[in-house]
DSSP file (Angstrom, degrees, kcal/mol; ACC not computed):
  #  RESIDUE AA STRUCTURE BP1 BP2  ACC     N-H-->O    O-->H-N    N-H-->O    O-->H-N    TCO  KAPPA ALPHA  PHI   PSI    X-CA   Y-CA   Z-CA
    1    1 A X              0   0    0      0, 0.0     2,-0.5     0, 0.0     0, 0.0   0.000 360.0 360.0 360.0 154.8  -42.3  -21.9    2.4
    2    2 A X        -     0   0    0      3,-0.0     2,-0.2     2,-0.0     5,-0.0  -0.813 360.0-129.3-120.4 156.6  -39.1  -22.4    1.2
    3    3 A X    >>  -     0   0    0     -2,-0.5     3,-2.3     1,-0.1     4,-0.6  -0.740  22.5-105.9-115.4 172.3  -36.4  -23.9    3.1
    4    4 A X  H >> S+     0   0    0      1,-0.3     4,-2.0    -2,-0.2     3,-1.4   0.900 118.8  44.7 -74.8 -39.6  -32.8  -23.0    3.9
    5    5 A X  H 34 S+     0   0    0      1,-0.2    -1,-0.3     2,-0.2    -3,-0.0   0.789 111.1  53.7 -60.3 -18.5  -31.0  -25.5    1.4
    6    6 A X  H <4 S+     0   0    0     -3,-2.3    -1,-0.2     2,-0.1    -2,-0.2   0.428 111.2  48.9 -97.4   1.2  -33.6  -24.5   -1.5
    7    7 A X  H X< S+     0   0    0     -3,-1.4     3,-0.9    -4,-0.6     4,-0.2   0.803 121.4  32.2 -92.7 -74.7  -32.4  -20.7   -0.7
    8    8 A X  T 3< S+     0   0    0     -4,-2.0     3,-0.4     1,-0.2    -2,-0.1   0.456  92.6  87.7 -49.3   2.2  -28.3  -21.5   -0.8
    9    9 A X  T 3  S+     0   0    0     -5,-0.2    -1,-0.2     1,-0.2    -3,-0.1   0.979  94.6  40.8 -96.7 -33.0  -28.9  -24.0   -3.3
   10   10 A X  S <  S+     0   0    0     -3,-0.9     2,-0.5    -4,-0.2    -1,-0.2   0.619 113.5  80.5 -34.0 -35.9  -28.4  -20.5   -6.2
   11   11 A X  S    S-     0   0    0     -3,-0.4     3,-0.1    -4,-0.2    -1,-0.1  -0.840  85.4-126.7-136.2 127.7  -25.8  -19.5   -4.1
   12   12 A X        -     0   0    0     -2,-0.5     2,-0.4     1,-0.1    -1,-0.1   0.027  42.2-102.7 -79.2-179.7  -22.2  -20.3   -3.6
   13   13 A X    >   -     0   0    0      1,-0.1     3,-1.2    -4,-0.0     2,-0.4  -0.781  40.5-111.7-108.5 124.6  -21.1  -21.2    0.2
   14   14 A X  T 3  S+     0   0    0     -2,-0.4    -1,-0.1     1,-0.2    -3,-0.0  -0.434  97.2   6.5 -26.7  99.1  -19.3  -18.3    1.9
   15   15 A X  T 3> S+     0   0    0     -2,-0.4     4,-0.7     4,-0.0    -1,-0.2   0.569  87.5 113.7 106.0  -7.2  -15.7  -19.2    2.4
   16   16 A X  H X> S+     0   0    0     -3,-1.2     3,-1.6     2,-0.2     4,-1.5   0.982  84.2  43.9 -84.0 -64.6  -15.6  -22.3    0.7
   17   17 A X  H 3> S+     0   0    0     -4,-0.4     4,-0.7     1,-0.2    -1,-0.1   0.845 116.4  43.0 -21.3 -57.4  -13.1  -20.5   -2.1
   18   18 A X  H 34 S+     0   0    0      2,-0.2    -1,-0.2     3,-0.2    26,-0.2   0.500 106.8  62.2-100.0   9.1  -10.9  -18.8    0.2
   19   19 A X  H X< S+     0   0    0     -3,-1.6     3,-5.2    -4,-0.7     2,-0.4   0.955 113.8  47.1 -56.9 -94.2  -10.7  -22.4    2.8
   20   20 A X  H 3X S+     0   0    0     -4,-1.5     4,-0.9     1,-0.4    -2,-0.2   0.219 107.5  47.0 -83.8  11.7   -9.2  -23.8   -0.4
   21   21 A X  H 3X S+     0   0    0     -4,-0.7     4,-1.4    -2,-0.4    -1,-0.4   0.650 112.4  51.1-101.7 -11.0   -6.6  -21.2   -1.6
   22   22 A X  H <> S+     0   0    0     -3,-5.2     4,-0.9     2,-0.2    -2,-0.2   0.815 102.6  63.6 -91.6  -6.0   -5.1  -20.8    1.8
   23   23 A X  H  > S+     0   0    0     -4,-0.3     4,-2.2     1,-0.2    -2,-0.2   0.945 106.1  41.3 -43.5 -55.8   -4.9  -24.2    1.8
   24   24 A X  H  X S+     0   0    0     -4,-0.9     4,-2.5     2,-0.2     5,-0.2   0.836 102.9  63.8 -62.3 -27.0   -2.7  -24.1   -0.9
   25   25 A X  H >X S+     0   0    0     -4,-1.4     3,-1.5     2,-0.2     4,-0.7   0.701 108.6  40.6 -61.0-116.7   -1.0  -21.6    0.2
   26   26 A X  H >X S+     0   0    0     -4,-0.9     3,-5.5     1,-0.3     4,-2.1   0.256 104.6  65.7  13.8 -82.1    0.1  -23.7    3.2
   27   27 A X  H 3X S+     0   0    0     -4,-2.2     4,-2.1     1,-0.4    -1,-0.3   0.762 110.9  40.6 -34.4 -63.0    0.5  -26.7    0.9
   28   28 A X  H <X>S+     0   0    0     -4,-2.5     4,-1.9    -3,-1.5     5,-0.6   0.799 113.2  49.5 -59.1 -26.2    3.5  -24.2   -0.7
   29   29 A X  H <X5S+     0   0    0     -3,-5.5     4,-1.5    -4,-0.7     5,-0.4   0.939 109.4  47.6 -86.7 -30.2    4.8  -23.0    2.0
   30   30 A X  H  X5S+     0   0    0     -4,-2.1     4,-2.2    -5,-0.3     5,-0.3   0.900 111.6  52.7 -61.3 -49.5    5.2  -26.1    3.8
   31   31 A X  H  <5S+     0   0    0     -4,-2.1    -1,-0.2     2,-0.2    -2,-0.2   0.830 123.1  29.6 -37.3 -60.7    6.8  -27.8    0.5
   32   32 A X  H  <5S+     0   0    0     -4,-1.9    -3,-0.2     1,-0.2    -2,-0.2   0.996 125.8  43.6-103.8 -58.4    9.6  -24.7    0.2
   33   33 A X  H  <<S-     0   0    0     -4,-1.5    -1,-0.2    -5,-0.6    -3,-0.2   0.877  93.3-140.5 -41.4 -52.7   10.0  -23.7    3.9
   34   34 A X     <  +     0   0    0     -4,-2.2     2,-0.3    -5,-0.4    -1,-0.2   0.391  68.1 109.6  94.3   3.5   10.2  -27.4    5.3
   35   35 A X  S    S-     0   0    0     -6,-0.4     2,-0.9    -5,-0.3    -1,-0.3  -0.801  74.0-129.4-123.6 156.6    8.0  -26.2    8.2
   36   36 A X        -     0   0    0     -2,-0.3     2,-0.4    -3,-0.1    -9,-0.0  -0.697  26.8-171.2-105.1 118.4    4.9  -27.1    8.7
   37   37 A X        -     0   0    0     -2,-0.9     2,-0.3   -11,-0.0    -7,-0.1  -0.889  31.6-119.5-123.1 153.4    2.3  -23.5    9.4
   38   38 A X    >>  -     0   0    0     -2,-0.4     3,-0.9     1,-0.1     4,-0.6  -0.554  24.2-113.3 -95.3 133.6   -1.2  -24.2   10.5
   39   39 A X  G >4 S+     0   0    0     -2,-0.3     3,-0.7     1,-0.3    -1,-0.1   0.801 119.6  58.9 -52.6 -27.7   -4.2  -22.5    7.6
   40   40 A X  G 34 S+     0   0    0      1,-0.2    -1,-0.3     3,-0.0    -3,-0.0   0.728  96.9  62.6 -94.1   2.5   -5.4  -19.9   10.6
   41   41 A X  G <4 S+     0   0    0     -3,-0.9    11,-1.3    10,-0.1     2,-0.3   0.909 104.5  56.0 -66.8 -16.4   -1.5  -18.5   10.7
   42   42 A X  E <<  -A   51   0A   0     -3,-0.7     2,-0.3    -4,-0.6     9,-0.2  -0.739  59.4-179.0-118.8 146.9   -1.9  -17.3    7.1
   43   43 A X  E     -A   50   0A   0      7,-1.0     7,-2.2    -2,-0.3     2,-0.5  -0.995   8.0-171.5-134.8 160.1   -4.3  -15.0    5.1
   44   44 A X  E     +A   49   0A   0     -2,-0.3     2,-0.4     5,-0.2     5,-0.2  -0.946  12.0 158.6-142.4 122.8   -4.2  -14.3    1.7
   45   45 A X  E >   -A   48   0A   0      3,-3.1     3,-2.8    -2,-0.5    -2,-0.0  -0.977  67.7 -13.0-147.3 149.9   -6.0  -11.8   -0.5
   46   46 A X  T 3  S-     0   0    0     -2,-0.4    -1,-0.1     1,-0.2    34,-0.1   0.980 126.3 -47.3  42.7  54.1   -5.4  -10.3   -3.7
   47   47 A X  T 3  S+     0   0    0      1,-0.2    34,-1.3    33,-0.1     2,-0.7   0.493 112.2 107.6  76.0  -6.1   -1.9  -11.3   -4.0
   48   48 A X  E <   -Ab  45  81A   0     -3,-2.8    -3,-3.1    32,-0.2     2,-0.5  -0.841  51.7-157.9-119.5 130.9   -0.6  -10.3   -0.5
   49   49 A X  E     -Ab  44  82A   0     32,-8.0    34,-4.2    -2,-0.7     2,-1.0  -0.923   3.2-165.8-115.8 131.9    0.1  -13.1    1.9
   50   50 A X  E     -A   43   0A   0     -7,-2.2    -7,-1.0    -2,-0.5     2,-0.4  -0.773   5.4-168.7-117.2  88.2    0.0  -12.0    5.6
   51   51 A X  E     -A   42   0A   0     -2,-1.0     2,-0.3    -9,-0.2    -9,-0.2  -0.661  14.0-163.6 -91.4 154.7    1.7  -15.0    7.6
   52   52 A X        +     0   0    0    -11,-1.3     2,-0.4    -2,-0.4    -1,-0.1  -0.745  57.0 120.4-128.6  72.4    1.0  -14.3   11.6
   53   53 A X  S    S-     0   0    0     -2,-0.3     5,-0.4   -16,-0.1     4,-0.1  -0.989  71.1 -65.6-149.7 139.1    4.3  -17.3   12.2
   54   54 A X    >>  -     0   0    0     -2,-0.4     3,-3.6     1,-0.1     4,-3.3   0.130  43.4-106.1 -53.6 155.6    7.5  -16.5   14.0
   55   55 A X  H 3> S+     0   0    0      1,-0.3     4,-1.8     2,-0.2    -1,-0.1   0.612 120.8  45.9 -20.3 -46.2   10.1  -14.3   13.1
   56   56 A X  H 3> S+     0   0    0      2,-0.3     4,-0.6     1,-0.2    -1,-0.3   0.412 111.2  52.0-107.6  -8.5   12.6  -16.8   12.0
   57   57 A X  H <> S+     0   0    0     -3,-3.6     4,-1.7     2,-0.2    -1,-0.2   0.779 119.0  42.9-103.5 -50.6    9.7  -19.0    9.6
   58   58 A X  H  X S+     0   0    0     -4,-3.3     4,-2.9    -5,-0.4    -2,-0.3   0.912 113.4  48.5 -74.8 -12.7    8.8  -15.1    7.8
   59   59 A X  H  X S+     0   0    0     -4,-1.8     4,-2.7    -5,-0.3    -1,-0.2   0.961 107.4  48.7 -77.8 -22.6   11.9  -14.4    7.6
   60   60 A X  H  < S+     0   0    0     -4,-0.6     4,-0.3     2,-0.2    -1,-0.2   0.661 113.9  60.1 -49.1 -23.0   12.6  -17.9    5.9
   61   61 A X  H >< S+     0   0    0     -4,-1.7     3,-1.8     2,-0.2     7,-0.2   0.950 102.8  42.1 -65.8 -80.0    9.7  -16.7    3.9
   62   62 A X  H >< S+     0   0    0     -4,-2.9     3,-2.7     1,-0.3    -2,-0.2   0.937 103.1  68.7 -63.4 -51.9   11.0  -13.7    2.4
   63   63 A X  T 3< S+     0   0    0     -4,-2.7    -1,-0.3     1,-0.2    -2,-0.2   0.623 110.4  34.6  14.6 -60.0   14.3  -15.1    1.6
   64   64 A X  T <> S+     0   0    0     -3,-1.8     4,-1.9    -4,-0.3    -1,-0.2  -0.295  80.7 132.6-150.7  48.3   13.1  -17.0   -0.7
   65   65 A X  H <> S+     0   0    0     -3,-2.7     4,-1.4     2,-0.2    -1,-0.1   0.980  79.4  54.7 -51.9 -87.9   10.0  -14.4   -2.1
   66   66 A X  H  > S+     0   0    0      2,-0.2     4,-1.1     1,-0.2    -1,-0.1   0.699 107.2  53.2 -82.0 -43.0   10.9  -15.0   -5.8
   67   67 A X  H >4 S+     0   0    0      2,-0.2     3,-0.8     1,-0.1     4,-0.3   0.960 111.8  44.5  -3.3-105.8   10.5  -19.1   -5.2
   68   68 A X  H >X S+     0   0    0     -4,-1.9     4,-1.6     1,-0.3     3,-1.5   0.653 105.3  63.4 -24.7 -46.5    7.2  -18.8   -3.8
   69   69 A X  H 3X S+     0   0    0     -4,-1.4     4,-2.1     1,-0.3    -1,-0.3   0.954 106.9  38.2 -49.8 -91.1    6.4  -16.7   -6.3
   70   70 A X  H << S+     0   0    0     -4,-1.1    -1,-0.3    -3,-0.8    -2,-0.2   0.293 114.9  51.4 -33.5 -16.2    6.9  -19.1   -9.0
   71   71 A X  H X> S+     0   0    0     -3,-1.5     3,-2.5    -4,-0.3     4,-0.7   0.882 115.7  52.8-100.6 -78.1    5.2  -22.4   -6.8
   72   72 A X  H 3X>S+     0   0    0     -4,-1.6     5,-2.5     1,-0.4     4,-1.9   0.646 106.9  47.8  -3.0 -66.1    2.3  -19.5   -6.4
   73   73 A X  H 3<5S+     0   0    0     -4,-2.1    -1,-0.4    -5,-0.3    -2,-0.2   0.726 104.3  57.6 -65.0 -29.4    2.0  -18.8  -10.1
   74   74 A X  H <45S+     0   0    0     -3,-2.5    -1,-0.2     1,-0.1    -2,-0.2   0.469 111.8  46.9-120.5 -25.7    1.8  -22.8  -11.1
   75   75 A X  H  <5S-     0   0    0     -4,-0.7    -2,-0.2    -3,-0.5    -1,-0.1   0.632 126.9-109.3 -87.1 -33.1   -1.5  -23.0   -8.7
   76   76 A X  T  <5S+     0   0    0     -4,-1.9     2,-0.3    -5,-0.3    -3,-0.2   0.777  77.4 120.1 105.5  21.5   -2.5  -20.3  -10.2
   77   77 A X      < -     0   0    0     -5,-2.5    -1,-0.2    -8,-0.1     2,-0.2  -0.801  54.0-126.0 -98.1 126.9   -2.2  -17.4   -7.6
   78   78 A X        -     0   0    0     -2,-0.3     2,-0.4    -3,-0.1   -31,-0.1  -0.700  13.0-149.8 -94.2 155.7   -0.3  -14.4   -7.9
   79   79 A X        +     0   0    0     -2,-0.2   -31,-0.1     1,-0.2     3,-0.1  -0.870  28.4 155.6-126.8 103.1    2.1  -13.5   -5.2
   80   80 A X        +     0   0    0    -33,-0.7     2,-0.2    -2,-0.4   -32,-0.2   0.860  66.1   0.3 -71.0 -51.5    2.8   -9.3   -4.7
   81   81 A X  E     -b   48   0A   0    -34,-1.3   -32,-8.0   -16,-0.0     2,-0.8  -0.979  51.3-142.3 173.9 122.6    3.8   -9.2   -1.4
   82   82 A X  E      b   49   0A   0     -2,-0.2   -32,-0.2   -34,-0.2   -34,-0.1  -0.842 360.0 360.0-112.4 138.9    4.7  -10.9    2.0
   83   83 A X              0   0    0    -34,-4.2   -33,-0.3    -2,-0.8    -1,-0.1   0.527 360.0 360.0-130.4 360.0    4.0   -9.5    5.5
């Protein structure tokens, strides 16, 4: 009988990846915004980042899209879109 760690031990951890790119994502936004947004406001996949943060923070966001963009690219993430 095999046990659960000698089954995952082949297999990469659900979630572990996409914990540490919205970390970074934060980690940028906080840097160029000055405000500080909590990892469950934000999701990011495939280049589109979907902040759930008041009006006044996305709009601070978009504003200054072609920034981000560029802090995004240096982590090594591309940035398409914010909603």
């Amino acid at each position: 009988m095999l046990s659960l760690a000698d089954l995952l031990k082949n297999h990469p951890v659900p979630g572990i990846k996409e914990a540490a790119i919205r970390e970074d994502c934060v980690d940028i936004l906080t840097k160029a915004l000055g405000v500080s947004i909590s990892v469950r406001k934000i999701k990011y996949e495939s280049g589109v980042l979907t902040l759930s943060v008041p009006p006044v923070v996305k709009s601070a966001a978009l504003l200054k899209q072609a920034e981000l963009a560029t802090l995004f690219l240096e982590r090594g993430l591309a940035l398409k879109e914010i909603r």
